[in-house]
C-alpha positions as a Markdown table, in Angstrom:
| # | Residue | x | y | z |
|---|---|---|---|---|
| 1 | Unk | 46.2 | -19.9 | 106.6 |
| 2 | Unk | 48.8 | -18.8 | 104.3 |
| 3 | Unk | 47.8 | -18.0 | 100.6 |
| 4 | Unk | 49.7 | -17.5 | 97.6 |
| 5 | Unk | 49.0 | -14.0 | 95.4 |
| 6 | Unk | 49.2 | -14.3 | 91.8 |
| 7 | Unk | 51.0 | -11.8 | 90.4 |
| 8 | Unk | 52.7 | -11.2 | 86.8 |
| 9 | Unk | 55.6 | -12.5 | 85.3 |
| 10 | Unk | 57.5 | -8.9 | 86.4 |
| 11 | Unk | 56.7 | -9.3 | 89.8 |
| 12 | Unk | 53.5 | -6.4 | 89.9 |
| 13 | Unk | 49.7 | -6.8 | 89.9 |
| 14 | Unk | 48.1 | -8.1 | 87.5 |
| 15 | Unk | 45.4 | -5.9 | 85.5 |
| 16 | Unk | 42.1 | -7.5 | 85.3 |
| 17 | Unk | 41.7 | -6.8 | 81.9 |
| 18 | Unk | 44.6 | -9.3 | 81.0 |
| 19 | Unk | 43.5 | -11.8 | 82.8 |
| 20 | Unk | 42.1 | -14.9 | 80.8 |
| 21 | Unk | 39.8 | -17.0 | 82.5 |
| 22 | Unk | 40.3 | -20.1 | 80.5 |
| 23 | Unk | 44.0 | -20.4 | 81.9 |
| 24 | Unk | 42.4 | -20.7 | 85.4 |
| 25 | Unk | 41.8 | -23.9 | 87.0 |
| 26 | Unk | 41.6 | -24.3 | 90.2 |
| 27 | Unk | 39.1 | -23.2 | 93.2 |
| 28 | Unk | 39.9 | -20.0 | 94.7 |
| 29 | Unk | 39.5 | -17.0 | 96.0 |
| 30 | Unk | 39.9 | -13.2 | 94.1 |
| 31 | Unk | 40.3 | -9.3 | 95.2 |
| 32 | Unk | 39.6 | -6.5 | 92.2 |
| 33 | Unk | 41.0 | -2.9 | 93.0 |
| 34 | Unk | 42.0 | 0.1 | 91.1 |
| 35 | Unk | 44.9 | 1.4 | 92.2 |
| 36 | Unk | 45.0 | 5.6 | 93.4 |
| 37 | Unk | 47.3 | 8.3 | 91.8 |
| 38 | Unk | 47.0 | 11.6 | 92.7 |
| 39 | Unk | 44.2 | 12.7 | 94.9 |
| 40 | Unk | 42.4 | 9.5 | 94.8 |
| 41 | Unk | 43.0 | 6.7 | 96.8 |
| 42 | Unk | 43.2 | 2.8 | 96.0 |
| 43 | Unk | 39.7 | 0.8 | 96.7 |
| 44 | Unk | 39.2 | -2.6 | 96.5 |
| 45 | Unk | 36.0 | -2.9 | 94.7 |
| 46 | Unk | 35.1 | -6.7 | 94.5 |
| 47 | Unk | 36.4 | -9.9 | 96.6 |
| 48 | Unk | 35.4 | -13.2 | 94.7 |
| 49 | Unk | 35.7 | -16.9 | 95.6 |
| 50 | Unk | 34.6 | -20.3 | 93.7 |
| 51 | Unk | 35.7 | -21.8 | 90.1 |
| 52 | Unk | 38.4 | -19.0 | 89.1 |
| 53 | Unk | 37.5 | -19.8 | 85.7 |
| 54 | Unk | 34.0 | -19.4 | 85.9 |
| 55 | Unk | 33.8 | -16.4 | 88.1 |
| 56 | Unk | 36.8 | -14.7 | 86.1 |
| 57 | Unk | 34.6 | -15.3 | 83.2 |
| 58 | Unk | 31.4 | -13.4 | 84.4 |
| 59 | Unk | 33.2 | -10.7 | 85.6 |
| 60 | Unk | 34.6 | -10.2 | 82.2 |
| 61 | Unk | 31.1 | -10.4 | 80.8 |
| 62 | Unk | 29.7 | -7.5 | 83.6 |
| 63 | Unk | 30.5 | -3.6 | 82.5 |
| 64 | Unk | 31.0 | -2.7 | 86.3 |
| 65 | Unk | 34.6 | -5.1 | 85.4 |
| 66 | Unk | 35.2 | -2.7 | 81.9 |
| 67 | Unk | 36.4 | 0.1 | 84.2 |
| 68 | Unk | 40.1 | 1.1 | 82.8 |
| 69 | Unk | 43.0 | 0.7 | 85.5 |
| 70 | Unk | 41.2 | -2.3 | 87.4 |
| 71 | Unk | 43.8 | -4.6 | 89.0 |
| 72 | Unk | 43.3 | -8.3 | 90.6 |
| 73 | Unk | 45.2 | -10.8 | 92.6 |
| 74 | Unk | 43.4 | -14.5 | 92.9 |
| 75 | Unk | 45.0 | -17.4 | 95.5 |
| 76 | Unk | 44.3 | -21.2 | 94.8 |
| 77 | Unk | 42.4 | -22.6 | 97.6 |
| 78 | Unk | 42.5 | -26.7 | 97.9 |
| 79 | Unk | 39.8 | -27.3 | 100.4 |
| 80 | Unk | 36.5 | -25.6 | 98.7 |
| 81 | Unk | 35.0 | -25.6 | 102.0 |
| 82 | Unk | 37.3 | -22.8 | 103.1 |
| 83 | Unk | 36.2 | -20.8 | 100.3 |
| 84 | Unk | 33.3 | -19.2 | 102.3 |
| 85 | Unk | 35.4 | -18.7 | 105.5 |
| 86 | Unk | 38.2 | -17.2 | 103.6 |
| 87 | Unk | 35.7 | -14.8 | 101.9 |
| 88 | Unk | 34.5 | -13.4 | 105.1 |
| 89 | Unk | 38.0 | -12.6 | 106.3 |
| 90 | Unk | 38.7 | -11.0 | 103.2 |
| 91 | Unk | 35.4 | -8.9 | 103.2 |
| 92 | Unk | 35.9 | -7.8 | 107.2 |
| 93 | Unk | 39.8 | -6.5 | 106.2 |
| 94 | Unk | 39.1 | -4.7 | 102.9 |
| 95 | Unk | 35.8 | -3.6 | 102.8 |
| 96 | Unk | 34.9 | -4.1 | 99.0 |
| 97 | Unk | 32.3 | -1.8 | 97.4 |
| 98 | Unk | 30.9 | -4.5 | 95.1 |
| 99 | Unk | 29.5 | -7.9 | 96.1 |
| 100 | Unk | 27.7 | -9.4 | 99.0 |
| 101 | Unk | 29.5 | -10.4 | 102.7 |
| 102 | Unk | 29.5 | -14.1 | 103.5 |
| 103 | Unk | 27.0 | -13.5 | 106.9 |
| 104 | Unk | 27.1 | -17.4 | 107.5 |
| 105 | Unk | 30.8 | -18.0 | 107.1 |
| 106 | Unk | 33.1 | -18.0 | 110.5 |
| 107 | Unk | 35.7 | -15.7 | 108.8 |
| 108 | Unk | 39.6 | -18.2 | 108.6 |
| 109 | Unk | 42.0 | -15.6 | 108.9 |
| 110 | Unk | 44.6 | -15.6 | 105.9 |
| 111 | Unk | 47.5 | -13.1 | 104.6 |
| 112 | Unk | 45.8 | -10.2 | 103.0 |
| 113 | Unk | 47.2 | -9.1 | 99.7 |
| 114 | Unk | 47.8 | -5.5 | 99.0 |
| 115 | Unk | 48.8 | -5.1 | 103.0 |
| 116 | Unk | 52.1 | -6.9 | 102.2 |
């Protein structure tokens, strides 16, 4: 399956922080990461899937999401039942510090962002 990354109007990431989670609509599914300079490398720290709105919103609301330099990319998903099966690809290919695996999901292979 073939998603579509959000990213900002100049063609980069967008930082979490800027995100507002009343201007999402849709069902989806969302990667957090802060990016690496230096001597430290980038880590994706949280893959997220269900209302965008909703689950944007309690991010926003938890201080593990308040870390400066945080970065996230979210893709509309149409058919909520893929949400799950999305979610498990997505935890199998970049192995997120934060958050649970989906053990019950058959994982639907997709386009990974941050790979591209």
């Amino acid at each position: 399956m073939q998603l579509q990354w959000a990213r900002a109007a100049d063609g980069g990431w967008w930082p979490f922080a800027r995100v507002e989670p009343a201007h999402l609509d849709s069902y989806g599914v969302f990667v957090v990461w802060r990016n690496g300079d230096g001597d430290k490398v980038s880590v994706v720290l949280y893959i997220g899937r269900g209302s965008l709105r909703d689950e944007f919103a309690r991010c926003h609301r938890d201080p593990l999401f308040r870390t400066e330099g945080l970065y996230v990319t979210w893709a509309t998903v149409r058919d909520v039942r893929t949400l799950d099966p999305i979610a498990a690809y997505l935890y199998q290919h970049l192995h997120p510090l934060w958050g649970e695996a989906v053990p019950m999901a058959s994982p639907l292979p997709v386009n990974v962002p941050l790979t591209a």
